[in-house]
C-alpha positions in Angstrom: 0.0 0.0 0.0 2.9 2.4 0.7 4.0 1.6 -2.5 0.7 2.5 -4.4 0.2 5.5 -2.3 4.0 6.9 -3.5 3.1 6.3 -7.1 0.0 8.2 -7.0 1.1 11.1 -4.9 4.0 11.3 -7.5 0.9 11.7 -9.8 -1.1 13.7 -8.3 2.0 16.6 -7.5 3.1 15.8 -11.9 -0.3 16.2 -12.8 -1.5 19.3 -10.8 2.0 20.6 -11.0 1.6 21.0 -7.3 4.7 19.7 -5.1 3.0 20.7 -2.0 0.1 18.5 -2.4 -0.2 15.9 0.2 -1.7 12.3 0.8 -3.4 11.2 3.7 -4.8 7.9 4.0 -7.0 6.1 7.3 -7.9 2.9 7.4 -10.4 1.9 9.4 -8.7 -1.4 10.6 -12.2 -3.1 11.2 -13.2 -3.1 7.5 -9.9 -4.3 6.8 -9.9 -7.1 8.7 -13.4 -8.2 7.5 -12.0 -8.3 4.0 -9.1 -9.9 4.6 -10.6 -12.8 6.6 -13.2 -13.0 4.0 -10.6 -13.6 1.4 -9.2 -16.0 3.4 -12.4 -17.8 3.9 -13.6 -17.8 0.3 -9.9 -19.3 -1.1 -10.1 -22.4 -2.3 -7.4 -24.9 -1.5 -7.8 -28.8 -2.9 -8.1 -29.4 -6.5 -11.6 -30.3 -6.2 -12.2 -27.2 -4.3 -11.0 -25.1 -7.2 -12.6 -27.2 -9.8 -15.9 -25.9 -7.8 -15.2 -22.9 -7.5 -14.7 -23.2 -11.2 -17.6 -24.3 -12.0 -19.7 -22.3 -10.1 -18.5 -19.4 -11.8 -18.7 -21.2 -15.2 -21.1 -24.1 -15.1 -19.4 -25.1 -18.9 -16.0 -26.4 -17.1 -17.7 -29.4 -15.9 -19.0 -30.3 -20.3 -15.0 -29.6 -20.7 -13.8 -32.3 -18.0 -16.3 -34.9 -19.9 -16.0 -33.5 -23.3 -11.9 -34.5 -23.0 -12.1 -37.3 -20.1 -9.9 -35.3 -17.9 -9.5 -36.7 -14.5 -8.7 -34.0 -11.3 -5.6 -34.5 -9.8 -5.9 -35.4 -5.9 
């Protein structure tokens, strides 16, 4: 995030042909760590977890796994 926040201040003091302009960024730490643990949650991990995931997003994966008589790894 530090990172990001660098590049665009770097943009923003270029663009506006402002060196005085200033960045200030809060986080509210509870958000963040709802989002994060959501990620976490929602990650699949086992092959067969992914190849839901997969094909809940696309329901045409599982016509590909028959169509070519792939087998999942496990």
């Amino acid at each position: 995030m530090q990172d990001e926040s660098s590049r665009l201040l770097d943009f923003l003091r270029t663009t506006l042909h402002d060196s005085k302009v200033k960045l200030h960024i809060e986080v509210d730490e509870a958000k963040a760590a709802a989002i994060q643990a959501q990620n976490e949650v929602a990650r699949p991990i086992t092959t067969k977890e992914k190849f839901e995931k997969m094909r809940d997003l696309n329901p045409h994966v599982s016509d590909l796994l028959q169509r070519f008589d792939l087998k999942l790894d496990e």
